[in-house]
Backbone bond lengths (Angstrom), bond angles and torsions (degrees), N, CA, C in turn:
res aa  C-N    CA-C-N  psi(-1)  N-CA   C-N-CA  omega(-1)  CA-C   N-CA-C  phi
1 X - - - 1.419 - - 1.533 108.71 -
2 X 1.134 117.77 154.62 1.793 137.57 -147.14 1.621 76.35 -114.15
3 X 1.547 125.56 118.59 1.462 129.87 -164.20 1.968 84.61 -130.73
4 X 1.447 102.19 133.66 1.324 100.78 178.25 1.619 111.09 -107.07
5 X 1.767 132.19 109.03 0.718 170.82 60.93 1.761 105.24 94.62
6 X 1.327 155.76 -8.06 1.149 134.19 -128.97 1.907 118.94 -65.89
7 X 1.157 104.69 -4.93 1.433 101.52 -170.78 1.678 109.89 -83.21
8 X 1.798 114.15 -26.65 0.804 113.99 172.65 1.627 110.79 -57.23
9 X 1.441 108.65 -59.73 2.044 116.06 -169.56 1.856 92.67 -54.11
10 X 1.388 117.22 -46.37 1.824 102.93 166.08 1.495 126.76 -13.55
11 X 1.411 91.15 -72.55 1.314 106.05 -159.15 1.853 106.29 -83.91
12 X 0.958 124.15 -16.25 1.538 129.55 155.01 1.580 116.86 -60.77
13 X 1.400 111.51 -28.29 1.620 105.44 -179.08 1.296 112.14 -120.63
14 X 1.476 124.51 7.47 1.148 126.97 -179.42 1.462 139.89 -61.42
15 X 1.717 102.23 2.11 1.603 118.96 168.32 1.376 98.97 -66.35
16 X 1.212 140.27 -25.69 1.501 121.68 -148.62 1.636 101.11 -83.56
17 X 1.247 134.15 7.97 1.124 126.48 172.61 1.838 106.33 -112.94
18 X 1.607 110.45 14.30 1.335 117.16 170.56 1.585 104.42 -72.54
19 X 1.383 132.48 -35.59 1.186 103.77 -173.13 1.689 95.27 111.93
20 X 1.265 116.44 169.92 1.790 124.90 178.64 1.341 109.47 -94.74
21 X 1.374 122.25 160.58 1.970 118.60 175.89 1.785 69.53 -148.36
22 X 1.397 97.41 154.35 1.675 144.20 177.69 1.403 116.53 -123.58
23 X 1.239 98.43 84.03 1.658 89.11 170.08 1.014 122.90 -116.42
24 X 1.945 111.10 134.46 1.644 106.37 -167.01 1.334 116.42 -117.69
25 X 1.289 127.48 134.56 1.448 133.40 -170.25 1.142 117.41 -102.93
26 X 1.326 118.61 159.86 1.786 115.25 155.13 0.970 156.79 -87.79
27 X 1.067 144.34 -45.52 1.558 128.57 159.49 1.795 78.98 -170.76
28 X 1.433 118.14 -45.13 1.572 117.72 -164.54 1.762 96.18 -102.37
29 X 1.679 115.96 28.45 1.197 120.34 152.06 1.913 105.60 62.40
30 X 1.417 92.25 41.60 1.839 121.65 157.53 0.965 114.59 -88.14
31 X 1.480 103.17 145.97 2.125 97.39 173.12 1.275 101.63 -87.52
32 X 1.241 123.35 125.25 1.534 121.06 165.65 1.687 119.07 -77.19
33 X 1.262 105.12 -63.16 1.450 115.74 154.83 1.433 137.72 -167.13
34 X 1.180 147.87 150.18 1.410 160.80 -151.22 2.110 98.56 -102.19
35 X 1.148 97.54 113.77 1.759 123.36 165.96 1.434 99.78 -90.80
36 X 1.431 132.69 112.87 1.031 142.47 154.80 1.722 125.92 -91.77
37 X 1.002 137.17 134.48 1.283 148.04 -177.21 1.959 99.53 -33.02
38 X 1.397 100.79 -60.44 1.732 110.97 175.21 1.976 118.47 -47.97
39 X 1.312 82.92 -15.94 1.481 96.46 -166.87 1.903 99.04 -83.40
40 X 1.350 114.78 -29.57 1.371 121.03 -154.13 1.657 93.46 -107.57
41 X 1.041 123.21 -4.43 1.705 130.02 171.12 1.461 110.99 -92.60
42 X 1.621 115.11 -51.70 1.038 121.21 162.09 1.442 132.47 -37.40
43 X 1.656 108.78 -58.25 1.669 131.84 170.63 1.447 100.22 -50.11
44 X 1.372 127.18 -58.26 1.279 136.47 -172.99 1.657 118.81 -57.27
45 X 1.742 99.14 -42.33 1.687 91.95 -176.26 1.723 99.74 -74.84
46 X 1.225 97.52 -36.99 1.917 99.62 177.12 1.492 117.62 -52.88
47 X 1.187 108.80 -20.32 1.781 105.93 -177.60 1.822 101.96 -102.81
48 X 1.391 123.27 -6.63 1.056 148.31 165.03 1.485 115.74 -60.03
49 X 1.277 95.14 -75.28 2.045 120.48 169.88 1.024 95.36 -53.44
50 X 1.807 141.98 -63.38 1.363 131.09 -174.13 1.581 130.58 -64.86
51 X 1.761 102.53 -14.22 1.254 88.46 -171.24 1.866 95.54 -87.10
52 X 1.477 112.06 -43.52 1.715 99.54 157.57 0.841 140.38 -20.48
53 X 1.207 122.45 -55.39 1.403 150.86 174.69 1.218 111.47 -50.87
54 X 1.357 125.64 -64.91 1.702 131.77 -178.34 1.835 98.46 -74.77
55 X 1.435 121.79 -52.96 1.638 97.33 179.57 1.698 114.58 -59.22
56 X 0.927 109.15 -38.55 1.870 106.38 166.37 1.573 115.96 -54.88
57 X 1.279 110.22 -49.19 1.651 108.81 165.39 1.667 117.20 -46.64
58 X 1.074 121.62 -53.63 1.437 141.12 171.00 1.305 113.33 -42.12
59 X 1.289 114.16 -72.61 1.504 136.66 148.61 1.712 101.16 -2.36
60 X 1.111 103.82 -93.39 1.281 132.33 -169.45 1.843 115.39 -25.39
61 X 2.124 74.14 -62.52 1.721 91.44 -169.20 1.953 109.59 -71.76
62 X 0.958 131.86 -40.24 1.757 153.24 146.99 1.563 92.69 -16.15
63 X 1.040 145.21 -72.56 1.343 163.80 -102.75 1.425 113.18 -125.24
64 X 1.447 112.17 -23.54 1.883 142.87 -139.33 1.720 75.35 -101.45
65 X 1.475 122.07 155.26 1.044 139.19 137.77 1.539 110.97 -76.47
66 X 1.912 114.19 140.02 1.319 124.41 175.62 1.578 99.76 -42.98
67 X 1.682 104.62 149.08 1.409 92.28 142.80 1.689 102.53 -131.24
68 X 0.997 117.96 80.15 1.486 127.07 159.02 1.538 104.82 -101.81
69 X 1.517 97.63 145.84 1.647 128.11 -159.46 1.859 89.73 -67.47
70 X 1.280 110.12 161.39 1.556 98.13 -175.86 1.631 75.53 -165.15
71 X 1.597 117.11 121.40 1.433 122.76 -160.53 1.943 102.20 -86.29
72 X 1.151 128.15 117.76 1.341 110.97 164.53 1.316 145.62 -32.77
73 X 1.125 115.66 126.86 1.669 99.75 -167.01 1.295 106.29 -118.48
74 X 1.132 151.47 16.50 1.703 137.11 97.40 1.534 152.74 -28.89
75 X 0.787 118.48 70.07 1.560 90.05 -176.92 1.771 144.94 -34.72
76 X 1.046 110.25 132.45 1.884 96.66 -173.86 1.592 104.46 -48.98
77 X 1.616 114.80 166.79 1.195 115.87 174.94 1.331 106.25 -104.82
78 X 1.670 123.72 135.84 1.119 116.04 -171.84 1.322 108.26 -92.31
79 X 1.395 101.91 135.13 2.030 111.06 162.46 1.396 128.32 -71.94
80 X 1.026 128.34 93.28 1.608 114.88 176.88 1.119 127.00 -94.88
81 X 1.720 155.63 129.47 1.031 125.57 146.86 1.365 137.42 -112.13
């Protein structure tokens, strides 16, 4: 009997859980450079962390008392003895 196989067709298609690669060339068919899937998670949590980062900065500065110089308008009292 003709027994149908699935582990073999597995292992023939089993890149598809590799993820995407980017590879960019040059004009005289150089590798310039390789975009990896890790590369586009990375970029992402970093624009993630930064956008936190700057509304917490914001946060912060909004919230901050001025510090511009503001000249006294008393004079000290002098001590003599």
């Amino acid at each position: 009997m003709n027994e149908f196989d699935s582990t073999k067709l597995r292992t023939k298609f089993d890149n598809t859980s590799a993820g995407w690669l980017v590879q960019v060339y040059s004009g005289d068919r150089r590798l310039i450079c390789v975009l990896d899937s890790s590369h586009a998670w990375t970029f992402l949590l970093g624009c993630g962390f930064g956008l936190l980062l700057a509304v917490g900065w914001s946060n912060l500065a909004s919230h901050s008392p001025a510090m511009t110089y503001e000249p006294a308008t008393t004079l000290p009292e002098m001590s003599i003895d």
